[in-house]
Backbone as a ProteinNet text record, in pm:
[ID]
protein_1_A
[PRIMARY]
XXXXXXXXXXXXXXXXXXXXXXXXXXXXXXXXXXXXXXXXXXXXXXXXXXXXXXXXXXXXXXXXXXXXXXXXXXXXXXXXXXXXXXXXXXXXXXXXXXXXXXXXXXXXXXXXXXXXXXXXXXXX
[TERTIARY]
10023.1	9995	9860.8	9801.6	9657.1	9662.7	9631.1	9635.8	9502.4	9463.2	9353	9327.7	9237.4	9234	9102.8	9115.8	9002.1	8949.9	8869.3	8805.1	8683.7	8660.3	8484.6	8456.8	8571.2	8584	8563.1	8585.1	8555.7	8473	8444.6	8375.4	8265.8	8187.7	8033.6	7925.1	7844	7757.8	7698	7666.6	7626.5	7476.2	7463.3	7362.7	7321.2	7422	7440.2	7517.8	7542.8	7574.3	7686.8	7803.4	7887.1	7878.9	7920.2	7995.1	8125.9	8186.6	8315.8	8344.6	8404.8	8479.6	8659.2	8658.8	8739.7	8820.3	8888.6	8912.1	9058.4	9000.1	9092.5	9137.1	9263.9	9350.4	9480.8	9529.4	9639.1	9571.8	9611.1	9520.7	9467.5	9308.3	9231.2	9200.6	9180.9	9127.4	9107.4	9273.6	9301.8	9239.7	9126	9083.1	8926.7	8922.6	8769.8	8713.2	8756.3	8685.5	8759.1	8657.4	8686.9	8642.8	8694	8677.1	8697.4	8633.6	8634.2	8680.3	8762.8	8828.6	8814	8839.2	8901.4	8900.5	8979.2	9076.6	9090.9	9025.2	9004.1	9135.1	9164.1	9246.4	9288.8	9414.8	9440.5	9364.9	9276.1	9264.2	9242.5	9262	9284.5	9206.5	9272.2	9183.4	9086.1	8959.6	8882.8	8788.7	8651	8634.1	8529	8449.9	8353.6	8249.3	8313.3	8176.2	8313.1	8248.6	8302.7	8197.4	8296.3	8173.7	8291.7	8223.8	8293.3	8248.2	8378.6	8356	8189.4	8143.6	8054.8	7894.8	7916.8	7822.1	7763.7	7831.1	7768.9	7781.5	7810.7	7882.1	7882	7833.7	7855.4	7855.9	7939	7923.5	7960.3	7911.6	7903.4	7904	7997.6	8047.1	7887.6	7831	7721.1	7637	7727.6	7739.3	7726.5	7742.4	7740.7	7631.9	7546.6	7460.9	7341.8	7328.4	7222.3	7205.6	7303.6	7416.9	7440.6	7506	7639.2	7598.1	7641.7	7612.4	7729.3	7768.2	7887.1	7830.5	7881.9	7850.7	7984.4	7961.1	8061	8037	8062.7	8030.3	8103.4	8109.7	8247.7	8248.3	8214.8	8246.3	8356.9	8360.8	8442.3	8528.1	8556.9	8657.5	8654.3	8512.3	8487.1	8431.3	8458.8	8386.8	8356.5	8206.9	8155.8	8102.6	8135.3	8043.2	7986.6	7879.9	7778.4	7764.1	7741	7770.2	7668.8	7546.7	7450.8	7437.2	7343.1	7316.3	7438.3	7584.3	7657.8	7688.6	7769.8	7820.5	7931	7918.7	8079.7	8164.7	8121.5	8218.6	8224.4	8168.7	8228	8349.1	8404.1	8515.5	8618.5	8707.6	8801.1	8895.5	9005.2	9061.6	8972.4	8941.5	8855.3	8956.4	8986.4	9071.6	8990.5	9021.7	8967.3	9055.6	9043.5	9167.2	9071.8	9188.3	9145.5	9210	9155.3	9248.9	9146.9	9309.4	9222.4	9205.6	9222	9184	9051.6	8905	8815.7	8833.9	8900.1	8882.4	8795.8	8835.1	8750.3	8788.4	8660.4	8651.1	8646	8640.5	8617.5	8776.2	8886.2	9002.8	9124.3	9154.9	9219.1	9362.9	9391	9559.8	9506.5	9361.4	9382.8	9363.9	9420.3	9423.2	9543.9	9578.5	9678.6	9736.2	9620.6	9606.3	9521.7	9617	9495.9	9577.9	9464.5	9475.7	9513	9572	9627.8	9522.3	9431.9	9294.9	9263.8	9162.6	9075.2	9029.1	9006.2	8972.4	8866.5	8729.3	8592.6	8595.1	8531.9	8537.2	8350.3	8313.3	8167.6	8179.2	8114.6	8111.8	8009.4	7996.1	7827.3	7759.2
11233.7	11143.4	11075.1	11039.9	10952	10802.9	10722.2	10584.3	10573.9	10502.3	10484.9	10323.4	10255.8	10127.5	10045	10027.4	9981.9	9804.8	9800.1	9674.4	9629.1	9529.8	9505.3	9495.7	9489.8	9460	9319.3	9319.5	9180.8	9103.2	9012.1	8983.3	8935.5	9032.7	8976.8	9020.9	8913.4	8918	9082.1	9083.8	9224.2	9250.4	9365.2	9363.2	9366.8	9348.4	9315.2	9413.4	9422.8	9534.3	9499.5	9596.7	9565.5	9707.2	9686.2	9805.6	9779.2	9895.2	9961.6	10053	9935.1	10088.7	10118.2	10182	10275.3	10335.6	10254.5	10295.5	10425.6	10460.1	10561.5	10613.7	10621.1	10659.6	10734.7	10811.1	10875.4	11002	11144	11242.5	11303.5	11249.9	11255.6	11386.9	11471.9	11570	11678.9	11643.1	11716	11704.7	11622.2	11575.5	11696.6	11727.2	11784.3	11739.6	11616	11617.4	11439.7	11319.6	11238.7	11186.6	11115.9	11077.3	10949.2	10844.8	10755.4	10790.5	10731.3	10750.3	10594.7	10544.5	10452.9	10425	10312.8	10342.8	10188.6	10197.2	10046.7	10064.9	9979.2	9926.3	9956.8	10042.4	10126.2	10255.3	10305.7	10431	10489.9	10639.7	10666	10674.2	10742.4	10727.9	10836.7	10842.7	10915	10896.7	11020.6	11044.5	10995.8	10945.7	10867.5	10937.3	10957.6	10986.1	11086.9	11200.1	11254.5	11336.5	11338.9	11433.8	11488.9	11565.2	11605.9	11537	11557.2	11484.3	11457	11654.5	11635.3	11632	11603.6	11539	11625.5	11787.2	11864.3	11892.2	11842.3	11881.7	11730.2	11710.9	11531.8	11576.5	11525.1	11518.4	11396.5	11394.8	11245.9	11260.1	11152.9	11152.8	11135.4	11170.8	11239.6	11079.8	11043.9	10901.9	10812.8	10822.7	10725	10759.4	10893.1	10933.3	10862.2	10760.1	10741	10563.1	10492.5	10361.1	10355.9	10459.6	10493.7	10564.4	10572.2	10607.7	10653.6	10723.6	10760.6	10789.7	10772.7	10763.4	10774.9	10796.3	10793	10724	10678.6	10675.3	10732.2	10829.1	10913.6	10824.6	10755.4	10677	10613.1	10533.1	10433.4	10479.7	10607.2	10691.7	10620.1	10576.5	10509.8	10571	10539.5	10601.9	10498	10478.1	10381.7	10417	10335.9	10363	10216.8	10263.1	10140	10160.8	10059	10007.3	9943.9	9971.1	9941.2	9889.5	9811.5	9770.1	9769.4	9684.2	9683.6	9656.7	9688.4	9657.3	9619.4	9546.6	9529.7	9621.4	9719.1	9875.5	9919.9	9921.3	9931	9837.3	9742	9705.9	9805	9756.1	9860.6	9848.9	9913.3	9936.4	10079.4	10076.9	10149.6	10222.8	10318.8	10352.9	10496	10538.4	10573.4	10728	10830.3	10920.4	11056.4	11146.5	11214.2	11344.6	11491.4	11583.6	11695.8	11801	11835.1	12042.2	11995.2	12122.4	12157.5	12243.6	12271	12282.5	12235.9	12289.7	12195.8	12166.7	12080.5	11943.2	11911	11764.1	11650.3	11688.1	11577	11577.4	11663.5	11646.4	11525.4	11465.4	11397	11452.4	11581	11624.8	11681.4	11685.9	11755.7	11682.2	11564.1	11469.1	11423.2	11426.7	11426.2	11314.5	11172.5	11069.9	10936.8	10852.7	10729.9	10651.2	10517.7	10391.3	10313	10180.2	10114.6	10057.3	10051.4	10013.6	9880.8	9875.1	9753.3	9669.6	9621.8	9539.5	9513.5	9553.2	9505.1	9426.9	9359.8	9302.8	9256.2	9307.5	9278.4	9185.9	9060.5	8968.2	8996.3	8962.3	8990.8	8856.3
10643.6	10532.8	10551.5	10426.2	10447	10359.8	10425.7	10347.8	10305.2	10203.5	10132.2	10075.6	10126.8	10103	10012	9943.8	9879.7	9909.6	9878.7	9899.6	9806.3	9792	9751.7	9566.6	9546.7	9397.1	9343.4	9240.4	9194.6	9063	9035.2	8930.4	8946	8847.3	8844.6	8727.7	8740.5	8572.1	8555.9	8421.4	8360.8	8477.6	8499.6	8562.4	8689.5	8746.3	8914.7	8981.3	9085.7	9176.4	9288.6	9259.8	9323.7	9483.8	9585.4	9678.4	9685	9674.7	9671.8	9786.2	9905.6	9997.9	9991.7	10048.3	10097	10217.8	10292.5	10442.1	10454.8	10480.7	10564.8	10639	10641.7	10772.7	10789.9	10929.8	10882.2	10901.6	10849.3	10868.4	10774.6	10834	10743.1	10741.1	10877.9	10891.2	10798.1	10733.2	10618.7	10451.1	10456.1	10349.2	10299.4	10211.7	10174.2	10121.9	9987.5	9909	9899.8	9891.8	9851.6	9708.6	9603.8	9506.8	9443.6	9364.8	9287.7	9165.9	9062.1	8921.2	8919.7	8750.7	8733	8599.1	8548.7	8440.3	8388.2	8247.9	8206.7	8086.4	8088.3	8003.7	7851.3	7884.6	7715.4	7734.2	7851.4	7870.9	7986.7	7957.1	8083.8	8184.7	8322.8	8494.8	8453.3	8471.3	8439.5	8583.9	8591.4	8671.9	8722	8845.3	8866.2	8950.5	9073.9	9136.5	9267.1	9327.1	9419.8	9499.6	9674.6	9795.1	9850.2	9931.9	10028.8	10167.2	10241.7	10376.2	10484.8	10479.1	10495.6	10408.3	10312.2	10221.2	10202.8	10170.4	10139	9985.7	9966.8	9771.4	9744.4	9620.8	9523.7	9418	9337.8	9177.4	9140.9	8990.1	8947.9	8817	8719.2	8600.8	8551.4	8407.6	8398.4	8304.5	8251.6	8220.3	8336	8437	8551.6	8660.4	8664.9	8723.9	8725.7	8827.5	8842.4	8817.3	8839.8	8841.7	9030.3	8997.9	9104.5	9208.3	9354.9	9428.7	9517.5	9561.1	9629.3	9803.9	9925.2	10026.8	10163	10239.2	10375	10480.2	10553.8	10689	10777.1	10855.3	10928.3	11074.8	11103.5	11215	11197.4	11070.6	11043.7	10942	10942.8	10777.6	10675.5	10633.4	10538.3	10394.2	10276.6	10148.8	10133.9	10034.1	9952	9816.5	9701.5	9572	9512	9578.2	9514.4	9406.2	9288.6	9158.7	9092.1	9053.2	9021.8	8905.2	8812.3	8696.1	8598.2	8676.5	8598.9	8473.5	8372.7	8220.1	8210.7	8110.1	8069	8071.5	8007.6	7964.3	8132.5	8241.9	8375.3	8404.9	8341.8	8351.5	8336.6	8517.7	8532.7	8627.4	8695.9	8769.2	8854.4	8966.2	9021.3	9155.2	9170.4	9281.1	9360.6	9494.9	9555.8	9605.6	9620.8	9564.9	9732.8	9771.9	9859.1	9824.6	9850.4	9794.9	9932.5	10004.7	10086	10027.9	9866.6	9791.6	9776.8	9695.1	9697.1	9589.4	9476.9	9360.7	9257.9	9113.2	9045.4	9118.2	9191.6	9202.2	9118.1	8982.2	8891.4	8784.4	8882.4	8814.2	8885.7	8809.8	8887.6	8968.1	8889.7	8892.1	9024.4	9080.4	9201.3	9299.1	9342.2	9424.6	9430	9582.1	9684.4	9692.2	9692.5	9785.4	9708.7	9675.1	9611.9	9699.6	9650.9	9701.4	9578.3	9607.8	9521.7	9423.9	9421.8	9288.7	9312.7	9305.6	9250.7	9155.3	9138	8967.3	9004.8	8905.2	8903.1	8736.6	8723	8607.1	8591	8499.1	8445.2	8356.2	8363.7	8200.5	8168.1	8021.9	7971.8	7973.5
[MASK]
++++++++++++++++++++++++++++++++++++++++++++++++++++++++++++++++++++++++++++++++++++++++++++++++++++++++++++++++++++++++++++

């Protein structure tokens, strides 16, 4: 099993920049591909930013390219998605998801493993 923990959420003005990690633990070994989704209110978990362990593969919701930053640190079985020039419409429940498949990374049905979510909240 893998636990998945989020952190680093929270509220803050339009414009500003949040980090979002991710700790993990349990066996990870088994993981390929980590991923960000999240899911504002009245719709659904949709897809954010995803890598693989060794940061050889990233993709990124195409709308969020270039905001967002997705990252690891393997010392500390850590994911991060830095959150750049936030918006309101980035208001969300933000969760952190692990799948140790190779398939579409930007699906959610192919993930194994979330964490209980976060709440970021942007005011304008």
């Amino acid at each position: 099993q893998v636990q998945l923990v989020e952190s680093g959420g929270g509220l803050v003005q339009s414009g500003h920049s949040l980090r979002l990690s991710c700790a993990a633990s349990g066996r990870t070994v088994n993981i390929n591909y980590w991923g960000w989704f999240r899911q504002a209110p009245g719709k659904e978990r949709e897809f954010v930013a995803a890598m693989t362990w060794n940061g050889g593969r990233i993709h990124y919701a195409d709308t969020l390219k270039g905001r967002f930053t997705i990252s690891r640190d393997t010392a500390k079985n850590t994911v991060y998605l830095q959150t750049n020039s936030l918006k309101p419409e980035d208001t969300a429940v933000y969760y952190c998801a692990g799948t140790g498949r190779l398939g579409d990374a930007t699906d959610r049905a192919n993930y194994d493993y979330w964490g209980q979510g976060i709440q970021v909240t942007v005011s304008s």
